[in-house]
C-alpha positions, 0 to 999 in steps of 0.5 A: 500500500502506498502512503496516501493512499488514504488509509493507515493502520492504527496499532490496537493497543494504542493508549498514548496521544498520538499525533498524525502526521503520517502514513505507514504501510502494514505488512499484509497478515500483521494486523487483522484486515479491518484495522489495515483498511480504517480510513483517515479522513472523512472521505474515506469512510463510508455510511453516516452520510447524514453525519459527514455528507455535504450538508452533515453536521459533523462535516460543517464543525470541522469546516468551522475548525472546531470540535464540541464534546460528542457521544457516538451512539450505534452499534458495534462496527458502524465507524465510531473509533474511525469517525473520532480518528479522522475529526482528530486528523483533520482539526490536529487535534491529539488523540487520547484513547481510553477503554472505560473497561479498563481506565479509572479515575487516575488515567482519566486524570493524568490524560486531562493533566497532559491536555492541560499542559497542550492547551497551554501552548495552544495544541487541543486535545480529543480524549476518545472513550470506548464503550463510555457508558461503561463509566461510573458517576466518578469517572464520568463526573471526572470529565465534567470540569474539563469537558466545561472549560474546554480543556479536552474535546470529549468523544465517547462512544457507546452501543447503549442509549446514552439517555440511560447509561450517561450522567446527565451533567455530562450529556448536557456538555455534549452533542450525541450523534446517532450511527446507523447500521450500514446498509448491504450497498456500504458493506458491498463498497467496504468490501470492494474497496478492500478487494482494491486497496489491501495488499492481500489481493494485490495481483488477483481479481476476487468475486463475492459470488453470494453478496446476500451470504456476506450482508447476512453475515455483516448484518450491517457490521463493517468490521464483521465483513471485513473479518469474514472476507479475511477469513474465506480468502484463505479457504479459496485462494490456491497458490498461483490462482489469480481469480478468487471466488468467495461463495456462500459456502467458503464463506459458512465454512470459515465462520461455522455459520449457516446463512438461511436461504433468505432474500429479501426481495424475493419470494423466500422473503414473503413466503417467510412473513407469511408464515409468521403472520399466519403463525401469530393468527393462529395463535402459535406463539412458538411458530411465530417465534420460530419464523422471526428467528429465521428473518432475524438470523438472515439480517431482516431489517427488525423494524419491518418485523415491528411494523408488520406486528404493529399491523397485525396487532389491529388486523388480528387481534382489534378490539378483542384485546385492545392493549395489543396494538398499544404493545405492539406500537411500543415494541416498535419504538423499542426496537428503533430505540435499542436496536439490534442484538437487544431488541430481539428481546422486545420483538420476542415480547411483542410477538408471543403476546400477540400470538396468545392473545384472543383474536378478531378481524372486526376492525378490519372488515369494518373499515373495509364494509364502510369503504365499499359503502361509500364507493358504492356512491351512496349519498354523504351529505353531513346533516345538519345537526351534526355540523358546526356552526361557529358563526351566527350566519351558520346558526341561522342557516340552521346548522346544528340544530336539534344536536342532542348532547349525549353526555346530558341523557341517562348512560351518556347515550341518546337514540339519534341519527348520525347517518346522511339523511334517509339513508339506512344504517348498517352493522358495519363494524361486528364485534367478536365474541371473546376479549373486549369485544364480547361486552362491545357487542353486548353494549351495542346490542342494548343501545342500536337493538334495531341493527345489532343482535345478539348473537345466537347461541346454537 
């Protein structure tokens, strides 16, 4: 690799400040694949464009040439490290990186005494925390006088919600940026990319024969990519040979992990939600659990998994269990909210809740009875007691008049029409006979007795 190519190797164990100023070249094999290819600049790295694109936040501050205190919040693999490393070498600022596994208060302190001495002599300092929300109220409350007065530039990094694991003192001193998984196009680039930059394939073309396999693998993970190219170019590769193909098997066979035949956009995809809607409708918790197990093995995006339960919640379930769609709307939340590995617990709450729970499609039917109803073309004139009339000249036209106030009569309830006028009401909603929905229909049946029935019982 030649220097400036735009990338360098950062030695694993380094603690101390470090100043970049230049660019080695790693010996091939030295250090794993992923830390050979970390880009140096911005540029370079590739996703978080709603970071460091043209319009990105953290593009603007470093055209502005300064650094405020942040907190990288994503998921494992997503370019934290790599994002504080390059800020730092395009601001010169020196590097200060801290394990939070491993560091106490007396390294925070002597890292914070060095930048002291820097600040004097007109050098800033980035201090670089990994896994930050590991830190306890001491050692976090240790940064907080030099985050403040701007002695070092904070960056912490974290996989877990800094709302919870942060002190709030010192989220108010910084900025959080979230990180997002990388999409399967980004692994795709990294791994082109390392294809042409590293030398370990110099002089060979190399072929993902199964790119699905490889984003499966990487589930959005660039450093998990990287790592499994690493580990299937040996299996693959024959002295002499200069076309290498990296297939689904080669690469099961160095990671000891099946890939499920899943593609996302063909039919094993929508045969597989299938089977997992039907699954829940049919009450099977345990089947229900073992077909989101599959997309979930297979990289599925959780949040589609979320929605279609957030769906099936009103669909399936309705009003025979109310509470379910407000689960199921929860269970999204969480998994946007947690993400992924963690949120597989969420989803698994949410699905064996509304695969148990008692079921009705009335809702679903209902809003589609009204529907063909009015594109039937009936009429759909409002009536006028049903309209406003916040105007006098409404009033005397009539408009709400003759509404009766069913708060004011005997169980908040008044025989009326609410229907356009002469047309004949309809059961278009037909409630269930278990959960909720048996006392809904047992009510409607008592207030409208012209149009629900109580059901028979044979």
């Amino acid at each position: 690799m030649e220097p400036g190519s735009g990338f360098c190797y950062l030695r694993a164990d380094m603690s101390e400040s470090t100043l970049f100023e230049t660019t080695e070249s790693p010996v091939p094999g030295g250090s794993p694949l992923p830390d050979r290819l970390r880009p140096e600049t911005l540029d370079d790295i590739i996703g978080q464009q709603h970071l460091i694109g043209p319009d990105g936040p953290i593009r603007r501050l470093i055209g502005a040439g300064d650094c405020p205190s942040m907190i990288f919040w994503g998921p494992p693999g997503v370019g934290k490290t790599t994002l504080a490393l390059a800020i730092a070498r395009e601001l010169r600022y020196r590097f200060e990186r801290l394990s939070a596994i491993e560091a106490g208060v007396k390294e925070v302190r002597e890292v914070i005494q060095r930048a002291s001495m820097r600040k004097r002599s007109g050098e800033r300092t980035m201090v670089f925390i990994d896994e930050i929300h590991r830190f306890n109220k001491n050692q976090q409350d240790a940064l907080l006088h030099a985050v403040e007065t701007g002695i070092i530039s904070l960056t912490g990094a974290t996989t877990e919600n800094p709302s919870f694991e942060v002190n709030p003192a010192l989220i108010s001193r910084c900025q959080v940026y979230r990180l997002t998984l990388l999409s399967p196009d980004e692994i795709r680039q990294v791994a082109e990319r390392a294809f042409e930059k590293d030398e370990l394939f110099a002089g060979m073309t190399v072929t993902v024969e199964d790119w699905d396999a490889l984003f499966r693998l990487a589930a959005g993970d660039a450093r998990t990519a990287l790592r499994a190219i690493e580990l299937a170019f040996p299996l693959a590769w024959q002295p002499g040979l200069k076309q290498v193909h990296l297939t689904r098997e080669v690469f099961e066979k160095a990671l000891l992990q099946k890939t499920p035949q899943y593609d996302k956009s063909g039919d094993n995809h929508y045969d597989t939600i299938s089977a997992f809607i039907k699954s829940m409708r049919g009450s099977d918790p345990d089947a229900a659990l073992f077909w989101m197990a599959k997309m979930i093995e297979a990289g599925e995006d959780p949040r589609f998994i979320a929605r279609r339960m957030v769906v099936f919640a009103s669909e399936d379930v309705g009003n025979a269990d109310p509470f379910a769609l407000t689960l199921a709307v929860s269970v999204f939340q969480a998994v946007e909210l947690i993400g992924m590995p963690e949120a597989r617990i969420n989803l698994s709450q949410g699905v064996t809740y509304l695969a148990s729970c008692p079921k009705s499609n009335s809702a679903y039917l209902a809003i589609d009875a009204a529907l063909s109803e009015i594109r039937s073309g009936v009429p759909t004139t409002v009536p006028l007691h049903l309209r406003n009339a916040p105007t006098r000249l409404m009033k005397e036209e009539g408009f709400g008049s003759g509404y009766e106030y069913p708060h004011s009569y005997d169980h908040h309830f008044v025989h009326a029409s609410y229907f356009p006028p002469g047309y004949t009401p309809k059961p278009f909603y037909q409630p269930g006979e278990y959960g909720k929905e048996k006392t809904f229909a047992e009510r409607l049946a008592w207030l409208w007795k012209t149009r629900y029935q109580p059901k028979r019982k044979d």
